[in-house]
C-alpha positions in Angstrom: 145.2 58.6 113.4 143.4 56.3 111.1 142.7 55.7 107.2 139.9 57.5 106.3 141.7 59.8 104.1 144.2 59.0 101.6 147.4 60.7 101.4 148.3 60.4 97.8 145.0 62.7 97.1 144.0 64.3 100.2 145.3 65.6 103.6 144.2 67.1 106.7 146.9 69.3 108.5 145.4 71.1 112.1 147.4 73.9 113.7 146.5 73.7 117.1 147.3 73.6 120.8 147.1 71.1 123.1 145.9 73.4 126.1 143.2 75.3 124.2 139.7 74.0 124.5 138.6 75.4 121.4 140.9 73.4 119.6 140.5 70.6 121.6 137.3 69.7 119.6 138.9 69.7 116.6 140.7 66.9 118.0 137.4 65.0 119.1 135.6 65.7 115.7 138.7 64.2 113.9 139.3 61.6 116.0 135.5 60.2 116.4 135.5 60.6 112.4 139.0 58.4 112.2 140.6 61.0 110.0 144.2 60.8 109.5 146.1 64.3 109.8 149.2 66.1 110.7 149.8 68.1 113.5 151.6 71.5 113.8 151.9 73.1 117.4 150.9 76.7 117.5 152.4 78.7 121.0 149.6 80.5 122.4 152.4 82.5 124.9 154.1 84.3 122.2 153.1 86.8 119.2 152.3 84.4 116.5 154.9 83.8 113.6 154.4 85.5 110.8 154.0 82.3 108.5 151.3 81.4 110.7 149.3 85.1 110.1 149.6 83.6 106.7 147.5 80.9 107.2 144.9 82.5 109.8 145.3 86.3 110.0 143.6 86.1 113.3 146.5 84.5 115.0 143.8 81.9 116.6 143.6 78.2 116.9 142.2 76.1 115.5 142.8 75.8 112.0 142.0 72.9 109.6 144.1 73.0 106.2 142.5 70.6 103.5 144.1 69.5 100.6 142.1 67.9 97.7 141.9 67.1 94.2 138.7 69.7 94.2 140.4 72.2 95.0 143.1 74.6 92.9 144.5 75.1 96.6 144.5 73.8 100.2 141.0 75.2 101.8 141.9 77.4 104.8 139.2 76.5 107.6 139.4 78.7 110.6 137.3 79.0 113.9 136.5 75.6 115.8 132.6 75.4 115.3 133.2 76.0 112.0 135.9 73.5 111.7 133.6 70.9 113.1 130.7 71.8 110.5 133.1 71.7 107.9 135.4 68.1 109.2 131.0 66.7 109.1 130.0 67.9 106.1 133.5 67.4 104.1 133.0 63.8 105.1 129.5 62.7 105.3 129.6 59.3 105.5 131.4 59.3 108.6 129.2 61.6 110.8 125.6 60.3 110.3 125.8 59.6 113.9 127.2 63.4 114.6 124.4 65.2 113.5 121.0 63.6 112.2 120.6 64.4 108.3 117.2 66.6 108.1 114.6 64.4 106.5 111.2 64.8 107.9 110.3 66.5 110.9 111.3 63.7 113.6 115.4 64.3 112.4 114.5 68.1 112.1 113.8 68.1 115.7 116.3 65.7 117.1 118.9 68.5 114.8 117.0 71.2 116.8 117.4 69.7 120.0 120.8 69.7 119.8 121.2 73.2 119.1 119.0 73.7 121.9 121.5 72.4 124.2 124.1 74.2 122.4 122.4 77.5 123.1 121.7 76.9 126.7 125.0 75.8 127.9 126.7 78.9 126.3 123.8 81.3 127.5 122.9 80.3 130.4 125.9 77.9 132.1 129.4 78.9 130.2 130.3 82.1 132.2 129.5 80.3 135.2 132.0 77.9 134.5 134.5 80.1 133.5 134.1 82.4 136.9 134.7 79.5 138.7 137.9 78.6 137.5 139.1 82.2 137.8 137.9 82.2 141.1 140.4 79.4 142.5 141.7 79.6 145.9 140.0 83.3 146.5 137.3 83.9 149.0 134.6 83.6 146.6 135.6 80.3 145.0 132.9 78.7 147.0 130.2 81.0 145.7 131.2 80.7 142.2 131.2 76.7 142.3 127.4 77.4 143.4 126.6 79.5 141.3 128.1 76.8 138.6 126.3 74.4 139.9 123.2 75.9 140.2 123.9 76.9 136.4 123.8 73.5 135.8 121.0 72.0 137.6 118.6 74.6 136.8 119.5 75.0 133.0 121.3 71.9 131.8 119.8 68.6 133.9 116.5 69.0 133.1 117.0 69.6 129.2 119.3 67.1 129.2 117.2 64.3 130.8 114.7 64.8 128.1 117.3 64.8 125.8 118.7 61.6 126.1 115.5 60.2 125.7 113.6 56.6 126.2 114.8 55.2 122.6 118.0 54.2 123.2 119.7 53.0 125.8 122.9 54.7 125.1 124.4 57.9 127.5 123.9 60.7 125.0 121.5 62.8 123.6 118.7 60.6 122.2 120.1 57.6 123.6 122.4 57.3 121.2 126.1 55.3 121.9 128.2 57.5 120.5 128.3 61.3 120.9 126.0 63.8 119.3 127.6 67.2 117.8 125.8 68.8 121.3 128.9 66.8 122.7 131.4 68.2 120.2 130.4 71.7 119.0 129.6 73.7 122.0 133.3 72.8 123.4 131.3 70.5 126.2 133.7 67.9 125.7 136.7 70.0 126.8 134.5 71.6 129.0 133.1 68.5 130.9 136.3 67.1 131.0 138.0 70.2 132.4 135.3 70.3 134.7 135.3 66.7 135.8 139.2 66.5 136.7 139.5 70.1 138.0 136.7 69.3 140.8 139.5 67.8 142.8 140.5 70.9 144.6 143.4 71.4 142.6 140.9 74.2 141.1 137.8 74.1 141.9 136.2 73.0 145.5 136.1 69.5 145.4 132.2 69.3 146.8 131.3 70.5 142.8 132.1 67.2 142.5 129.9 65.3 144.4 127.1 67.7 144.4 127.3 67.0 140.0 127.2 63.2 140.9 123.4 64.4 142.6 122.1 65.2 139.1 120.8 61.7 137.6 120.6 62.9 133.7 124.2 65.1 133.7 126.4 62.9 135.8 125.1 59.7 133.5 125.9 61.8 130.4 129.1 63.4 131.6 130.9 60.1 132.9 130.5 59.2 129.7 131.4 61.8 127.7 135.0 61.9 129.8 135.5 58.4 129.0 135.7 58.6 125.5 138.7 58.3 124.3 138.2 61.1 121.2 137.6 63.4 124.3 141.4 62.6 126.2 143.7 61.3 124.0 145.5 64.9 124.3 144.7 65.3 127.5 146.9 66.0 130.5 145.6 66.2 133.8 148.6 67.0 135.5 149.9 69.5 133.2 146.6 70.9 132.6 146.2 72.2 136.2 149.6 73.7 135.6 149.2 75.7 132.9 146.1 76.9 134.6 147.0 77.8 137.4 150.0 79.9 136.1 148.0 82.2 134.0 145.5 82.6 136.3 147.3 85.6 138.0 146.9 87.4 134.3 143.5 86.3 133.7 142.3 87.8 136.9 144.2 90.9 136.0 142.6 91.2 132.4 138.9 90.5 133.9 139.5 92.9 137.5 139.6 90.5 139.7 141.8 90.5 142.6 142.8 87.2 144.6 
């Protein structure tokens, strides 16, 4: 997982799941950094252990355990935009290229563009997204993947065309080559990614697709983001569409929607 951390002083260990977007960018933030860490696999489908409650009393995932010669005891990090703050700022010299160090105020406003983007896609485009997928194979999937879309197009494209800006000549926010913390922190990675194979018609209508490809500034920026490999090394198409589509008779149950 890389050598960026030595074991003999210090060591990451991430509880996590594999089919959980939250912790999913955990994984990119660690992986684009090239820390090394262990790997314990928390079951999201049963009551959680009570060793586990130990660790995180909220029975969530992610959770970053750091061990270091600072600290009297291994640091408990829990909640995944929080993990990622603390995996950048625990290791600085690694994430210049994550989030712009505030020095004057040219970096102050690239930082605050960033958390611009965050804002929007989780006010204005994440429960758009998420209505879509529950909608699969119903009679309103189609409206849903508009409404998505529309989400999207009206909120996201032209933000991020500004975004990526004229300075570089790279495919994310402000040009750059490698991915921003707009990429990481608000969950678009898994999101996009989710988004990008699922617009197949194995869950959503597969004309999201095409009419995403439309949008100059997003589908630049989203090809590449789901071509990273930080974003699918524990990815899973196949079994991804899966495990979707077998809870999706409880989700639609817990949010009263009938098929």
């Amino acid at each position: 997982m890389g050598d960026a951390t030595d074991d003999t002083k210090e060591k990451l260990i991430l509880y996590t799941n594999h089919g959980c977007p939250w912790a999913h960018r955990a994984h990119v933030i660690l992986k684009e950094l090239g820390l090394a860490y262990e790997e314990t696999t928390i079951d999201l489908e049963r009551p959680r252990e009570e060793w586990y409650l130990k660790i995180n009393d909220r029975g969530l995932v992610p959770t970053l355990q750091h061990t270091h010669p600072l600290f009297a005891e291994p640091a408990i990090v829990i909640e995944s935009a929080l993990v990622v703050q603390y995996v950048i700022d625990a290791f600085p010299h690694l994430s210049g290229h994550v989030l712009p160090a505030a020095k004057d105020a040219k970096s102050a406003y690239a930082r605050y563009t960033i958390h611009l983007l965050t804002d929007t896609w989780f006010n204005k485009v994440n429960q758009f997204t998420f209505k879509a997928t529950l909608a699969s194979g119903t009679d309103e999937a189609a409206a849903k993947a508009d409404e998505l879309f529309d989400a999207i197009s009206t909120h996201i494209e032209p933000k991020l065309a500004k975004a990526l800006g004229t300075s570089g000549t790279g495919p994310f926010v402000g040009g750059a080559e490698r991915m921003t913390l707009f990429e990481r922190k608000i969950l678009v990675a898994p999101f996009i990614l989710r988004l990008h194979d699922f617009s197949d018609g194995s869950i959503l209508p597969s004309s999201l697709s095409s009419r995403l490809n439309s949008l100059p500034a997003y589908s630049k920026w989203s090809k590449a983001l789901v071509a990273q490999e930080s974003v699918t090394f524990i990815w899973n198409k196949e079994e991804m569409v899966k495990r979707t589509l077998r809870r999706m008779p409880d989700m639609r149950k817990k949010y009263g929607m009938s098929r």
